[in-house]
mmCIF file as Biopython writes it, N, C-alpha, C and O atoms, coordinates in Angstrom:
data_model
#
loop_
_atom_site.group_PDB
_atom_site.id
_atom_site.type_symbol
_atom_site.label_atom_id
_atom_site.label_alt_id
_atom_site.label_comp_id
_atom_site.label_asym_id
_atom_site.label_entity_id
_atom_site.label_seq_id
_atom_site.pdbx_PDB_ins_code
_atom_site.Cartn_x
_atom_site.Cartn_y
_atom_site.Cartn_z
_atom_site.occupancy
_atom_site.B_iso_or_equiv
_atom_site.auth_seq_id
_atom_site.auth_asym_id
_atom_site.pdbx_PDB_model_num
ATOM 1   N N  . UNK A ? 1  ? 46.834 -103.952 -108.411 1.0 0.0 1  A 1 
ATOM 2   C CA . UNK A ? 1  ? 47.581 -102.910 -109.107 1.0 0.0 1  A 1 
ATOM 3   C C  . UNK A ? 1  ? 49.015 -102.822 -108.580 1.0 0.0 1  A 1 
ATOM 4   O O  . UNK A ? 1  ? 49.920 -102.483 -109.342 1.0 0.0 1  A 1 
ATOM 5   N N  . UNK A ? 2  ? 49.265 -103.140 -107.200 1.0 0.0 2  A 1 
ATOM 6   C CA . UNK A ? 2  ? 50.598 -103.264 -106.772 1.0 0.0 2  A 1 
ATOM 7   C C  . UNK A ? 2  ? 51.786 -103.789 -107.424 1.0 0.0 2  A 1 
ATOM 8   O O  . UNK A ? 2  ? 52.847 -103.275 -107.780 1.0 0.0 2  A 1 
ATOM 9   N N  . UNK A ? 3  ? 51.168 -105.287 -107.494 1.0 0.0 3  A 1 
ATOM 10  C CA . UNK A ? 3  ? 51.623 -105.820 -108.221 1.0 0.0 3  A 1 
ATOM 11  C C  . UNK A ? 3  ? 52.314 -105.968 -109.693 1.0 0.0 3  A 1 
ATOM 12  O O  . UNK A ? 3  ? 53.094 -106.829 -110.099 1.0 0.0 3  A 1 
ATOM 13  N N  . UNK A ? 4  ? 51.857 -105.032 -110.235 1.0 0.0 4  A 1 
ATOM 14  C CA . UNK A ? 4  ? 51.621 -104.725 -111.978 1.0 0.0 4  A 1 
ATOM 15  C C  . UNK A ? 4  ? 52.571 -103.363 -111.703 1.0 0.0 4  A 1 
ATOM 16  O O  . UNK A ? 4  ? 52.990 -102.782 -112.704 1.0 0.0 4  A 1 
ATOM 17  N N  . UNK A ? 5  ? 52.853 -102.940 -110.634 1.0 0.0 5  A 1 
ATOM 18  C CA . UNK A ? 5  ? 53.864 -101.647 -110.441 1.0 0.0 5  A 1 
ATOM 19  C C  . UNK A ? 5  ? 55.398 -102.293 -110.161 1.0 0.0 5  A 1 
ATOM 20  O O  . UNK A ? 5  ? 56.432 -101.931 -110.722 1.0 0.0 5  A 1 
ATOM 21  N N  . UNK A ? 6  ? 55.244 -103.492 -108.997 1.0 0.0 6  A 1 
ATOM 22  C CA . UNK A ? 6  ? 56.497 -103.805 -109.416 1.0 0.0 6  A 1 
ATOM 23  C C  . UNK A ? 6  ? 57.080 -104.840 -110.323 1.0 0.0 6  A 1 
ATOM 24  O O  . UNK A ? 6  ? 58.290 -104.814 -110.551 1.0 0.0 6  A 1 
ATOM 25  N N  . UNK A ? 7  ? 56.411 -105.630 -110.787 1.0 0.0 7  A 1 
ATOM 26  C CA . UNK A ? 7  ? 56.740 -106.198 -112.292 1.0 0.0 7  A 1 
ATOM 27  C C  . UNK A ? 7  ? 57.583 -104.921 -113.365 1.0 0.0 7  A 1 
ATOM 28  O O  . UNK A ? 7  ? 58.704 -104.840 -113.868 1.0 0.0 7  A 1 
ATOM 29  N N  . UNK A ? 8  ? 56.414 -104.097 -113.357 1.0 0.0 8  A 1 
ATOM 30  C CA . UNK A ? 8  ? 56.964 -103.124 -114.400 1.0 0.0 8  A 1 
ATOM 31  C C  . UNK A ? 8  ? 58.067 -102.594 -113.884 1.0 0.0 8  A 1 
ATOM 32  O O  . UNK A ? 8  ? 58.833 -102.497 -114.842 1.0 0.0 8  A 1 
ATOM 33  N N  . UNK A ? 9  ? 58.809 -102.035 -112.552 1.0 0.0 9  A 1 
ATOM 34  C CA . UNK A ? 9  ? 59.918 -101.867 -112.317 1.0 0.0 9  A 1 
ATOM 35  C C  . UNK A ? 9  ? 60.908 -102.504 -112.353 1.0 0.0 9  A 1 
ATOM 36  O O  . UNK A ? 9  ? 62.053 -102.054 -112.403 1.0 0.0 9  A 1 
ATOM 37  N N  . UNK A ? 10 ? 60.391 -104.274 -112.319 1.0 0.0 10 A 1 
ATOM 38  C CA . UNK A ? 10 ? 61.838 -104.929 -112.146 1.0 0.0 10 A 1 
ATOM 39  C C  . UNK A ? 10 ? 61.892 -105.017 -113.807 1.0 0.0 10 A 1 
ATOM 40  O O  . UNK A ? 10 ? 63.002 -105.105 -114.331 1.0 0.0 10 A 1 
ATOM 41  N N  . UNK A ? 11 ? 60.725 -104.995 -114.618 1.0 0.0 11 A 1 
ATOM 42  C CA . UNK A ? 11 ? 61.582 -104.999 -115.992 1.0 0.0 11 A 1 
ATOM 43  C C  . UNK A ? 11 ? 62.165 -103.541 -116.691 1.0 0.0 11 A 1 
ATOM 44  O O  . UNK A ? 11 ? 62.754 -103.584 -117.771 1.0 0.0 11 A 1 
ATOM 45  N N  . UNK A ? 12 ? 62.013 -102.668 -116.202 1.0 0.0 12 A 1 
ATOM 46  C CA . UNK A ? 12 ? 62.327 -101.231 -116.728 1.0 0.0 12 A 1 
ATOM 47  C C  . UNK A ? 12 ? 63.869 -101.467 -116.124 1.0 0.0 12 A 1 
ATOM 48  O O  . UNK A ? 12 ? 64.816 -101.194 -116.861 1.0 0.0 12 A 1 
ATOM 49  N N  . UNK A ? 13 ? 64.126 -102.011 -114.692 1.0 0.0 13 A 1 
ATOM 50  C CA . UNK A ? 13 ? 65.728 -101.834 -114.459 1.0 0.0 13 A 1 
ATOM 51  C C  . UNK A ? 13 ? 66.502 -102.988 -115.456 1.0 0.0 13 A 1 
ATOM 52  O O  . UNK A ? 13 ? 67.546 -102.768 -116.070 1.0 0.0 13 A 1 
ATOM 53  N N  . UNK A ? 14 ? 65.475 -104.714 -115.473 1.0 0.0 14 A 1 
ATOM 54  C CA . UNK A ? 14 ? 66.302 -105.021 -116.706 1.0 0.0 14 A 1 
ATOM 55  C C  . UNK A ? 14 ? 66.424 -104.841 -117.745 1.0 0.0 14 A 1 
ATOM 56  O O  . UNK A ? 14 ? 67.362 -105.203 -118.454 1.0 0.0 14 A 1 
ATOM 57  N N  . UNK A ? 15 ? 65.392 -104.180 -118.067 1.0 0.0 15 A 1 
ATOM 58  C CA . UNK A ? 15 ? 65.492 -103.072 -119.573 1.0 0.0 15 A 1 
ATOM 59  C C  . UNK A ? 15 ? 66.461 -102.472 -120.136 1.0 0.0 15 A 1 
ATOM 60  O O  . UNK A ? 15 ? 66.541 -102.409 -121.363 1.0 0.0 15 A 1 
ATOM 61  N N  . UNK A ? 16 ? 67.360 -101.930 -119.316 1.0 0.0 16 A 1 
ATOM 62  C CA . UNK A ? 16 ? 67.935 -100.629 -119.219 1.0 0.0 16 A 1 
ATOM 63  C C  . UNK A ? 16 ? 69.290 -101.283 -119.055 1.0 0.0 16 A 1 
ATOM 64  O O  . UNK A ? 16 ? 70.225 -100.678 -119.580 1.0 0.0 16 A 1 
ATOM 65  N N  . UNK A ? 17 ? 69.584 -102.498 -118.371 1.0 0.0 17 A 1 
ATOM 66  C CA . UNK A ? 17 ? 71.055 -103.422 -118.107 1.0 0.0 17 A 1 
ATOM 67  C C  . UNK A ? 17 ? 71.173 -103.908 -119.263 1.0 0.0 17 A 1 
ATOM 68  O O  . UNK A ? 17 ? 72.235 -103.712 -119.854 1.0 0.0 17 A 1 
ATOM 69  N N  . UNK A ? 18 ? 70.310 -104.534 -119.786 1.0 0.0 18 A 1 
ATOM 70  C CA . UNK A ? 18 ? 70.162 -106.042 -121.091 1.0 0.0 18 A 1 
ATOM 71  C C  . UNK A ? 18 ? 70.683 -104.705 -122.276 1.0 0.0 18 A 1 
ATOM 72  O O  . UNK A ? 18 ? 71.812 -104.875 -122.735 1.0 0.0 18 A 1 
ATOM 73  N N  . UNK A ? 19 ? 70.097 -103.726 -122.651 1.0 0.0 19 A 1 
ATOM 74  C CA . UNK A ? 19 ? 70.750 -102.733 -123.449 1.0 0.0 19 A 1 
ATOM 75  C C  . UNK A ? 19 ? 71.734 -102.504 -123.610 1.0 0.0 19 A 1 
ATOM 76  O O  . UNK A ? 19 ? 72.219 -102.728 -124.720 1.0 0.0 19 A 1 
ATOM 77  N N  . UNK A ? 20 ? 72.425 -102.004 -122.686 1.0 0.0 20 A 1 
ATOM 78  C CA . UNK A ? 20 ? 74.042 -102.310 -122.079 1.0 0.0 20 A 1 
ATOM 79  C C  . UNK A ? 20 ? 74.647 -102.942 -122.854 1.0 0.0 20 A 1 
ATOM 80  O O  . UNK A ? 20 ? 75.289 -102.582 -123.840 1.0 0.0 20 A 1 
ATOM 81  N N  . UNK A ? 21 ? 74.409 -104.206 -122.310 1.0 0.0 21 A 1 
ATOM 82  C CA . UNK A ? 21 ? 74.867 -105.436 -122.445 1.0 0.0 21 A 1 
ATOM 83  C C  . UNK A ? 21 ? 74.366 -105.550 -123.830 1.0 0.0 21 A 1 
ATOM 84  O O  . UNK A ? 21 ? 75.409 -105.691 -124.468 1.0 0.0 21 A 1 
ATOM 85  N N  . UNK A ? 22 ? 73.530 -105.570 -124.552 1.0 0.0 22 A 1 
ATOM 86  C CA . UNK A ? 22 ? 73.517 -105.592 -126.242 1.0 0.0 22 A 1 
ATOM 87  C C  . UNK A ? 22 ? 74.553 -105.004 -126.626 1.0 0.0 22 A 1 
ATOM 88  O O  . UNK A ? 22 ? 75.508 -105.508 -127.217 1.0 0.0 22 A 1 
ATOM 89  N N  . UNK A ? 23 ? 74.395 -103.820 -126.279 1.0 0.0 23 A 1 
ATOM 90  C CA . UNK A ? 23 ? 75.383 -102.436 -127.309 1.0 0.0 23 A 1 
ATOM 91  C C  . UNK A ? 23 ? 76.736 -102.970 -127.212 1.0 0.0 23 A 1 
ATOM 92  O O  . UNK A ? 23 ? 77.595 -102.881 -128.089 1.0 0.0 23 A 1 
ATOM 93  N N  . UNK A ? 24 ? 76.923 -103.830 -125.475 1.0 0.0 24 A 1 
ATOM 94  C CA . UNK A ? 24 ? 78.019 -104.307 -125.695 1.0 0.0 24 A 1 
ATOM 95  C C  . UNK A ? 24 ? 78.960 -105.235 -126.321 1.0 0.0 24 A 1 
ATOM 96  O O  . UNK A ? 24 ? 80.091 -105.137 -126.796 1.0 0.0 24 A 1 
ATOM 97  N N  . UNK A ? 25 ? 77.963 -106.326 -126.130 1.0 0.0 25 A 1 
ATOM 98  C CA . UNK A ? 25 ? 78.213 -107.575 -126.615 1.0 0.0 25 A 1 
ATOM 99  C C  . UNK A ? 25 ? 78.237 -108.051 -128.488 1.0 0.0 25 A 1 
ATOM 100 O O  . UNK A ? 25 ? 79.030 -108.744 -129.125 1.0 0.0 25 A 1 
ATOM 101 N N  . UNK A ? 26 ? 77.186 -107.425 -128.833 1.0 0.0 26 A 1 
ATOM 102 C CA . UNK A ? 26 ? 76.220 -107.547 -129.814 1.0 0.0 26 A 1 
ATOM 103 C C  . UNK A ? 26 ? 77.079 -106.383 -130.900 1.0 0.0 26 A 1 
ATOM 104 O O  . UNK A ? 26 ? 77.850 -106.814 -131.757 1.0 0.0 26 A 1 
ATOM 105 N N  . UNK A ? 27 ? 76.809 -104.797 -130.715 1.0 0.0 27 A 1 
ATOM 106 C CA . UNK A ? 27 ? 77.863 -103.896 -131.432 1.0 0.0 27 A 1 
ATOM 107 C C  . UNK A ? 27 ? 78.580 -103.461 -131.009 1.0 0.0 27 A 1 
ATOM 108 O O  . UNK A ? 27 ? 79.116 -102.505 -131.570 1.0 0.0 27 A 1 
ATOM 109 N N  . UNK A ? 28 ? 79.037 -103.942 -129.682 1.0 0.0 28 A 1 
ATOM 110 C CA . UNK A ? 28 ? 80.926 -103.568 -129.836 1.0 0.0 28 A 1 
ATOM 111 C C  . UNK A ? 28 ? 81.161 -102.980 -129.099 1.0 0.0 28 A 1 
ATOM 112 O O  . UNK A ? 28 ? 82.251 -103.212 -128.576 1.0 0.0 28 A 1 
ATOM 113 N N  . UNK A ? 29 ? 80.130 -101.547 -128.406 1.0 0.0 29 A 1 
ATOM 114 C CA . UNK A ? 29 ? 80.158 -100.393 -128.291 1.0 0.0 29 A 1 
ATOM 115 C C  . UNK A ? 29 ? 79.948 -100.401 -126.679 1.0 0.0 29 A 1 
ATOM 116 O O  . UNK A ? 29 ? 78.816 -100.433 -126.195 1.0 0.0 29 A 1 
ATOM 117 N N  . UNK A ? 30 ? 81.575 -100.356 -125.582 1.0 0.0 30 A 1 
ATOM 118 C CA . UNK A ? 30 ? 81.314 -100.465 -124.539 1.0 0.0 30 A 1 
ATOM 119 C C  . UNK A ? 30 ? 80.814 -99.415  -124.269 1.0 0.0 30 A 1 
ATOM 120 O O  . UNK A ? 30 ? 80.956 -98.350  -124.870 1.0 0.0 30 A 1 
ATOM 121 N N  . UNK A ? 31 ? 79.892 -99.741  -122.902 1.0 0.0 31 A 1 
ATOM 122 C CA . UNK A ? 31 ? 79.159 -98.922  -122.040 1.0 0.0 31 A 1 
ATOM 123 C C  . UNK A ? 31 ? 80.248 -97.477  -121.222 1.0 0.0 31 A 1 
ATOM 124 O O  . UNK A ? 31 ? 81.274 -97.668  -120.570 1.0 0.0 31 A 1 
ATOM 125 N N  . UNK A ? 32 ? 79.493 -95.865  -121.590 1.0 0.0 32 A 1 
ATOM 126 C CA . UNK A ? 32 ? 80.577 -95.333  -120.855 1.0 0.0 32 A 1 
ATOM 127 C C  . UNK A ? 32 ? 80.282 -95.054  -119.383 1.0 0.0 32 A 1 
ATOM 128 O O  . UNK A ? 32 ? 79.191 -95.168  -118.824 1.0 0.0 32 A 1 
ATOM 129 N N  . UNK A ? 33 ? 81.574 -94.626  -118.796 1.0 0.0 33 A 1 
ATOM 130 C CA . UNK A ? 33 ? 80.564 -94.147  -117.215 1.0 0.0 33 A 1 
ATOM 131 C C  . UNK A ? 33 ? 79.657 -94.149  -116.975 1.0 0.0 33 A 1 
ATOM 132 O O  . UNK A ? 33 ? 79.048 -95.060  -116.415 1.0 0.0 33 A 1 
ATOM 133 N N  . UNK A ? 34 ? 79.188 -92.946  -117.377 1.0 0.0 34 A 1 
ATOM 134 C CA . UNK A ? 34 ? 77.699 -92.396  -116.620 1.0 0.0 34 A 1 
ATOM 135 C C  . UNK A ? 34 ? 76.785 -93.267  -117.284 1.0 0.0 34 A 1 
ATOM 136 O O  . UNK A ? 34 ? 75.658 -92.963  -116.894 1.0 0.0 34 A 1 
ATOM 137 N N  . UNK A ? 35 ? 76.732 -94.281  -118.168 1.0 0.0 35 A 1 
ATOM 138 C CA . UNK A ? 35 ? 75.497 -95.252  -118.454 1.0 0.0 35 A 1 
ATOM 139 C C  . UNK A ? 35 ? 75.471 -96.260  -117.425 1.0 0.0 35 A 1 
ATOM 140 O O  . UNK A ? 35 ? 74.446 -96.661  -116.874 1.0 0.0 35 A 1 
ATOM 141 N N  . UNK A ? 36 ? 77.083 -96.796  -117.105 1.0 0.0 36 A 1 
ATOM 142 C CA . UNK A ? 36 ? 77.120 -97.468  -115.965 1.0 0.0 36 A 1 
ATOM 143 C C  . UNK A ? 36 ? 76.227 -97.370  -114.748 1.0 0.0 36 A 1 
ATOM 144 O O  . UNK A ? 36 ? 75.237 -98.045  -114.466 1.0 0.0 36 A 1 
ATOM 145 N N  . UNK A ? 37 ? 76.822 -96.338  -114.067 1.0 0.0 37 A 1 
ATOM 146 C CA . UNK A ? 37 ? 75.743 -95.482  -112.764 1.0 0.0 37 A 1 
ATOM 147 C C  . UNK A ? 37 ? 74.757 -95.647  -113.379 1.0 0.0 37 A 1 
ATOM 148 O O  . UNK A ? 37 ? 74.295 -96.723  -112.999 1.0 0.0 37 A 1 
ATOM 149 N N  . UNK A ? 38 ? 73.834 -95.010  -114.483 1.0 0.0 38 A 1 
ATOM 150 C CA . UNK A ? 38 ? 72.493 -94.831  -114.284 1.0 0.0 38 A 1 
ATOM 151 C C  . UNK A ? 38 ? 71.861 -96.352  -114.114 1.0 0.0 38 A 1 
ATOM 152 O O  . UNK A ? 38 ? 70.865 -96.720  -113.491 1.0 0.0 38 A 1 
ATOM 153 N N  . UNK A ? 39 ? 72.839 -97.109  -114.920 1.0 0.0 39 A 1 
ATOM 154 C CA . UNK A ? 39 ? 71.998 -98.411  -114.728 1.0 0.0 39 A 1 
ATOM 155 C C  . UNK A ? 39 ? 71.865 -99.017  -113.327 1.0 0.0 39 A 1 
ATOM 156 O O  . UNK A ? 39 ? 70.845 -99.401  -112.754 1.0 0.0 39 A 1 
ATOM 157 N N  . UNK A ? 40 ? 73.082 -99.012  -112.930 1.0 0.0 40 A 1 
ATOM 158 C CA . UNK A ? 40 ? 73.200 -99.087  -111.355 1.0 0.0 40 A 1 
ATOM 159 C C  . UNK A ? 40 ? 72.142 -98.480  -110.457 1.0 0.0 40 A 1 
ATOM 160 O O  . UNK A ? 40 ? 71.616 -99.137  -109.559 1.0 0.0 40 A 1 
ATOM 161 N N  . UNK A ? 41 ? 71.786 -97.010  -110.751 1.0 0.0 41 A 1 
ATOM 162 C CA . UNK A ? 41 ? 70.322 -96.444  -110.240 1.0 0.0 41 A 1 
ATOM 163 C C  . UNK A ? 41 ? 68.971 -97.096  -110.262 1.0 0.0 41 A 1 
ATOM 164 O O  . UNK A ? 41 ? 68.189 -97.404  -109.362 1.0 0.0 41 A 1 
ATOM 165 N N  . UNK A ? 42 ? 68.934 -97.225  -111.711 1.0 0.0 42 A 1 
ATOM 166 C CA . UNK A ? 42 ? 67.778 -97.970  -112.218 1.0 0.0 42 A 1 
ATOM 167 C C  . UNK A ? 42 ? 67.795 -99.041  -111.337 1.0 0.0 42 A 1 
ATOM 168 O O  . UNK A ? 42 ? 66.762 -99.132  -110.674 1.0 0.0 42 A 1 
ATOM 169 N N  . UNK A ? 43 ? 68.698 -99.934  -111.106 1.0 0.0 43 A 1 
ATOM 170 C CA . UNK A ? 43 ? 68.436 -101.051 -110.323 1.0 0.0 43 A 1 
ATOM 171 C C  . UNK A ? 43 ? 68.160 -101.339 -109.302 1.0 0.0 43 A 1 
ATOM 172 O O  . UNK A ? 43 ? 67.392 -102.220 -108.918 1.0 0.0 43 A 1 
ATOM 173 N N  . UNK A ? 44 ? 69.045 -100.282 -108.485 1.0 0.0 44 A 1 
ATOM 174 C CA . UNK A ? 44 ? 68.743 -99.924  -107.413 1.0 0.0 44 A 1 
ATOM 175 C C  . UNK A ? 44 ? 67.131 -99.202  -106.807 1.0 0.0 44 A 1 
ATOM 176 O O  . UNK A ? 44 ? 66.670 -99.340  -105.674 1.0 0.0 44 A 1 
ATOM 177 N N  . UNK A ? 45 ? 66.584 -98.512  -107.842 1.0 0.0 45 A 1 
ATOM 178 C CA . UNK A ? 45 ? 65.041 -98.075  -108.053 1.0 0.0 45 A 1 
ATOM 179 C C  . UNK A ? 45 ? 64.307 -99.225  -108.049 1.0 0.0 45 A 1 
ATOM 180 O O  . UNK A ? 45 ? 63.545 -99.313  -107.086 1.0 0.0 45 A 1 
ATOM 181 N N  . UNK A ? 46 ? 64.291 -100.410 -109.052 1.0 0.0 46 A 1 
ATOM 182 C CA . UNK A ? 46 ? 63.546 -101.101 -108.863 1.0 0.0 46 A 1 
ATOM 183 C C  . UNK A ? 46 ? 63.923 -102.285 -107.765 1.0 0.0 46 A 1 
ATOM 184 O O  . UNK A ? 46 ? 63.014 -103.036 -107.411 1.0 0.0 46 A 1 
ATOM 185 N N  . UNK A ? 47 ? 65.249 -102.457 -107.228 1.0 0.0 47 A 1 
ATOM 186 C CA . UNK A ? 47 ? 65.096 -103.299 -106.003 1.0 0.0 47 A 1 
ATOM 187 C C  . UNK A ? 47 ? 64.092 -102.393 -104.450 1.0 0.0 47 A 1 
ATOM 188 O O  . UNK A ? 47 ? 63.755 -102.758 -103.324 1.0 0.0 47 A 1 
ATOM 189 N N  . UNK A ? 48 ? 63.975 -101.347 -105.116 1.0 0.0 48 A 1 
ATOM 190 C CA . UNK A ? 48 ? 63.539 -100.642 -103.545 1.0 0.0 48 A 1 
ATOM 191 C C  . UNK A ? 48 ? 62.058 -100.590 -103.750 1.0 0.0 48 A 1 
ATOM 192 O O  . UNK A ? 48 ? 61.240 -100.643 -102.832 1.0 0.0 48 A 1 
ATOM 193 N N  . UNK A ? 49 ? 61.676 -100.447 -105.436 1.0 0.0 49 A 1 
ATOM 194 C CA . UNK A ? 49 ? 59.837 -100.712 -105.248 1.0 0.0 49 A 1 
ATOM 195 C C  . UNK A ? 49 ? 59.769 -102.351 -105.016 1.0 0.0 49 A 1 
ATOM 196 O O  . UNK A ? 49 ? 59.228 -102.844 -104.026 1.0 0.0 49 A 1 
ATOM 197 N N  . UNK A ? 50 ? 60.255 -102.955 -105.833 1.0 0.0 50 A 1 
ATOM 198 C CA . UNK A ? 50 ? 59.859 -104.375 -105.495 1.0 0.0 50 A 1 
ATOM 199 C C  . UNK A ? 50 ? 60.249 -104.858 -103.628 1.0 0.0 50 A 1 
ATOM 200 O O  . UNK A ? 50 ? 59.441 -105.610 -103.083 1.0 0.0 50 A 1 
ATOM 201 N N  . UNK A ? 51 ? 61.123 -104.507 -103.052 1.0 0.0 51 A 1 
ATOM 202 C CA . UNK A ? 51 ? 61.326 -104.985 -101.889 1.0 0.0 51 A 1 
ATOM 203 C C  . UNK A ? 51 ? 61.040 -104.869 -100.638 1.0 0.0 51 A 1 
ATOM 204 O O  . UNK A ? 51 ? 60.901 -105.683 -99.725  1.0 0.0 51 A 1 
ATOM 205 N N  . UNK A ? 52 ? 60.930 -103.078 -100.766 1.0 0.0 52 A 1 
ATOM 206 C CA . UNK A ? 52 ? 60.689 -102.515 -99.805  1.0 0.0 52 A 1 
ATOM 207 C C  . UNK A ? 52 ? 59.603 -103.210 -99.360  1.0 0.0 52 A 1 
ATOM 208 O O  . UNK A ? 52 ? 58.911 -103.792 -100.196 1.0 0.0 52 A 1 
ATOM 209 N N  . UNK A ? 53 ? 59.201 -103.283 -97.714  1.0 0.0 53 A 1 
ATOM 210 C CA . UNK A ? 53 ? 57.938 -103.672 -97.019  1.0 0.0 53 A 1 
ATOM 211 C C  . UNK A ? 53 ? 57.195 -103.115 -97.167  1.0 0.0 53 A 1 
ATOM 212 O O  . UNK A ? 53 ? 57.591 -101.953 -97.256  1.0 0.0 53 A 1 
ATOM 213 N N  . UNK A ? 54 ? 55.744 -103.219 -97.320  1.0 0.0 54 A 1 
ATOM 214 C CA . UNK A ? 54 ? 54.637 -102.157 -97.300  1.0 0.0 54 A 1 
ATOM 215 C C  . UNK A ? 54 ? 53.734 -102.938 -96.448  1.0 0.0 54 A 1 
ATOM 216 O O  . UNK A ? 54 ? 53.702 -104.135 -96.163  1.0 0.0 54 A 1 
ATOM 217 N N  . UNK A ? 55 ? 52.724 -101.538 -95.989  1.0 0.0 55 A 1 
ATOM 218 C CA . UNK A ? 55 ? 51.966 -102.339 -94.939  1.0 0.0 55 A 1 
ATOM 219 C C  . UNK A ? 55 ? 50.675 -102.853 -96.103  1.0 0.0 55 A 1 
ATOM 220 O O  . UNK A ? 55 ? 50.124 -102.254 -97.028  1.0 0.0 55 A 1 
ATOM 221 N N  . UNK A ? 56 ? 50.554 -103.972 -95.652  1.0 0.0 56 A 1 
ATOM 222 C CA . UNK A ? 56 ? 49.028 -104.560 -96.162  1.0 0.0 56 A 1 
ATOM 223 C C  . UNK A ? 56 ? 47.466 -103.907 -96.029  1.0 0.0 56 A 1 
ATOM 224 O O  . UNK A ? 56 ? 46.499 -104.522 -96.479  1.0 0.0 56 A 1 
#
């Protein structure tokens, strides 16, 4: 089950970038501030479930 927790985090933070990056690329429509940061969060969220050490 661990496993299947951080999969799903590392794709919820690229979820949330690749969007971005659509709206941007795709319709036009740059990203404002605060979408910036959150994505930056998000990423930062899922580098810390996927990385962090846990004990076995």
């Amino acid at each position: 089950m661990l496993d299947f927790g951080r999969v799903y985090a590392a794709y919820g933070g690229l979820f949330i970038v690749l969007s971005l990056l659509w709206g941007w690329i795709v319709e036009g429509e740059s990203p404002d501030a605060p979408s910036m940061v959150g994505a930056l969060i998000a990423l930062i969220g899922a580098a810390v479930i996927i990385y962090w050490p846990r004990a076995a």
